[in-house]
N, C-alpha and C positions, 0 to 999 in steps of 0.2 A: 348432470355434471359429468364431464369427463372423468375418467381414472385414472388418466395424468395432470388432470386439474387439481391445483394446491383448493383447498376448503378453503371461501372468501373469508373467513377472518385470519388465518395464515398469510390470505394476500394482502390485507389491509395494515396487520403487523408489519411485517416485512417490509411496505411502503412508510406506512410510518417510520418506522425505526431506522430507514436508508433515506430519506428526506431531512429527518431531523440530525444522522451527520454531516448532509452534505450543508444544511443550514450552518449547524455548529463549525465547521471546517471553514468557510466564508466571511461568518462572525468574526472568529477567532483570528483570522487572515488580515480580515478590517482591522480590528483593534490592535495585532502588530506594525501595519503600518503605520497608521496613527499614532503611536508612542516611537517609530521609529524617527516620526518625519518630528515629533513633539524632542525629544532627545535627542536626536543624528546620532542612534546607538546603530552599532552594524551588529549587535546581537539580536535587537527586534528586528529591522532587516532579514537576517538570516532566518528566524525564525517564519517572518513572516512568506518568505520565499517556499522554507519547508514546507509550512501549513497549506497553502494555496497549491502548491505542487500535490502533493497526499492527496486533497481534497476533488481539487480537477482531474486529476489521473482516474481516481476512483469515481467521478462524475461521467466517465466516459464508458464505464458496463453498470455502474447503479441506475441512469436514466433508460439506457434500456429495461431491464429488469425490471422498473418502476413502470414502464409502460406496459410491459408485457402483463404483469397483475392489474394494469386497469383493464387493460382490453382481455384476458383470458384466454384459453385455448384456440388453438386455430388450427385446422387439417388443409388450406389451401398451400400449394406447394409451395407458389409466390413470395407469402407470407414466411413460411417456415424459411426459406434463405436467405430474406430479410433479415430476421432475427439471429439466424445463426451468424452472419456478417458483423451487424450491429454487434453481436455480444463476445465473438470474438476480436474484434477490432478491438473493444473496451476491456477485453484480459490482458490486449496487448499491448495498448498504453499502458495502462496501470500495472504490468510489468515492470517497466521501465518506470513510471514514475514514481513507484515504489523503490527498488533500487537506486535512484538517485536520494530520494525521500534520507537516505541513510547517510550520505555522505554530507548531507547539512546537518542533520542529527548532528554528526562528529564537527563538523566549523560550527554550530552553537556552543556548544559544551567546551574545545577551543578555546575562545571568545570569552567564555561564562566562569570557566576555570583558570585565569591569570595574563589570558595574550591581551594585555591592555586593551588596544584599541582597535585589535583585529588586525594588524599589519603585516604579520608574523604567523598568520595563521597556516599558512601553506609554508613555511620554513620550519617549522617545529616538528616534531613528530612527521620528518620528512618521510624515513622508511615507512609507517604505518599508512601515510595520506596514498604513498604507490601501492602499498598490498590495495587498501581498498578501493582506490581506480581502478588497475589492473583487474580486478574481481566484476567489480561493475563495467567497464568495456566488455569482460567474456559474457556474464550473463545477458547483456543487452544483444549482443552478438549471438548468441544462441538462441536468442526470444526471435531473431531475426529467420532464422534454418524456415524451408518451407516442411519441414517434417512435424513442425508442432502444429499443421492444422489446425490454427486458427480460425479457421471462417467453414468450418465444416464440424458436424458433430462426432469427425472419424479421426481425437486425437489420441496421440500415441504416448502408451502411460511413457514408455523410457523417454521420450522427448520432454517430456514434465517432469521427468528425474535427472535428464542430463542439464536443462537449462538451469535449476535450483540448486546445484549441486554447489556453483560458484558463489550463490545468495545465500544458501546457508551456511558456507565459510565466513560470508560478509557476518553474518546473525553472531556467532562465533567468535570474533573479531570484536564484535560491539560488545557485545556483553562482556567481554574480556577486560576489553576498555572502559568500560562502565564502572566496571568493580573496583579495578587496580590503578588506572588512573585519574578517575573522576571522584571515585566512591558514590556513584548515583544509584546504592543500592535497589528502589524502588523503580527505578528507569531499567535496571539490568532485567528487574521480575519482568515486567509488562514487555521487554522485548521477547524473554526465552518465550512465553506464552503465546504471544503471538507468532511468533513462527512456528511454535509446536501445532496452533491450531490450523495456522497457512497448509502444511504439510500433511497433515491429517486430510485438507482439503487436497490438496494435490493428488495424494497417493491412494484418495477411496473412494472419493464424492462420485469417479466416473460408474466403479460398481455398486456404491450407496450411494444414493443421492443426497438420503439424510443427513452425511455425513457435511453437505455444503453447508448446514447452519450452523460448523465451526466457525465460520466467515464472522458470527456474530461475537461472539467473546474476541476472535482476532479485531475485529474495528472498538470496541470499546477497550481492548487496550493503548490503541490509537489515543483515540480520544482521551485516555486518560493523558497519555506522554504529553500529548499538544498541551495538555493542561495547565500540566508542571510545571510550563514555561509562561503560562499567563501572567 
């Protein structure tokens, strides 16, 4: 076995446990539409928009990943740029579609907490709807810079600090909103957590690597949020 090879049951874990989100994410996805199209609720709707977006963003570096533990190590060069494309392509959607991920977050809860029938949802809380555009146009915009080296294993920590910097305003924001005008205490926990462990990835995994199975406590607070809403 290599010495950069994960131990086959770390890889077997690790496909399990990103398989059976992207199953749960898809479930979850189905049964909001299904009570959306059962209802003509635009909060299963939204929801169901949210979940499928989370889930397919995050399908686009877990199915690499998943591949890469079946097939295991590899020193062909070929290969090695393959993968690094693939896995950066899939940090860079699920950038993006993580940061949108947030802005349904907030038209659910919207929706959930008193705007009738959803009509109103983009006139309410009109200043707040701009800070968190504004925030997600800059980070989606910065995810864009060819300085974050995406598709190469030569990324640059400040470019993973400059791009986060407008997301974890957004995190900030949300929790904010959570507490004070939702009262979704349990929703605010599972956001701070999750971006704590997001950022802990961000700002160490490239000199710990260990430190990327933060990634796991951040998705199963995922999971838990989507939950909430079942």
């Amino acid at each position: 076995m290599s010495k950069k090879e994960k131990p086959l049951g770390m890889r077997i874990g690790e496909n399990v446990f990103c398989i059976g989100y992207l199953v749960f994410a898809l479930v979850a996805g189905c049964i909001f539409i299904l009570r959306a199209l059962a209802a003509g609720d635009i909060f299963y709707s939204i929801c169901a928009g949210m979940t499928l977006l989370l889930g397919g963003g995050d399908a686009f570096h877990l199915v690499p990943r998943i591949m890469i533990n079946f097939k295991g190590v590899t020193t062909i060069e070929s290969e090695l740029r393959k993968r690094d494309f693939w896995l950066g392509l899939g940090n860079l959607v699920s950038s993006v579609t993580m940061t949108v991920f947030y802005l349904f977050l907030f038209a659910a809860l919207s929706v959930k907490h008193g705007n009738g029938d959803g009509g109103s949802i983009f006139e309410d809380r009109l200043i707040l709807w701009i800070v968190l555009l504004v925030l997600a146009v800059i980070r989606i915009a910065l995810c864009a810079f060819p300085q974050n080296h995406w598709f190469s294993k030569d990324r640059e920590t400040k470019w993973g600090l400059y791009r986060n910097i407008p997301f974890v305003v957004m995190g900030v924001i949300t929790v904010g909103y959570l507490i004070i005008l939702f009262q979704e205490w349990l929703l605010a926990v599972l956001v701070t957590v999750s971006f704590v462990c997001y950022m802990v990835v961000v700002l160490g995994a490239s000199r710990k690597p260990m430190l990327g199975m933060m990634m796991i406590p951040k998705t199963i607070c995922y999971i838990w949020m989507i939950s909430l809403f079942l």
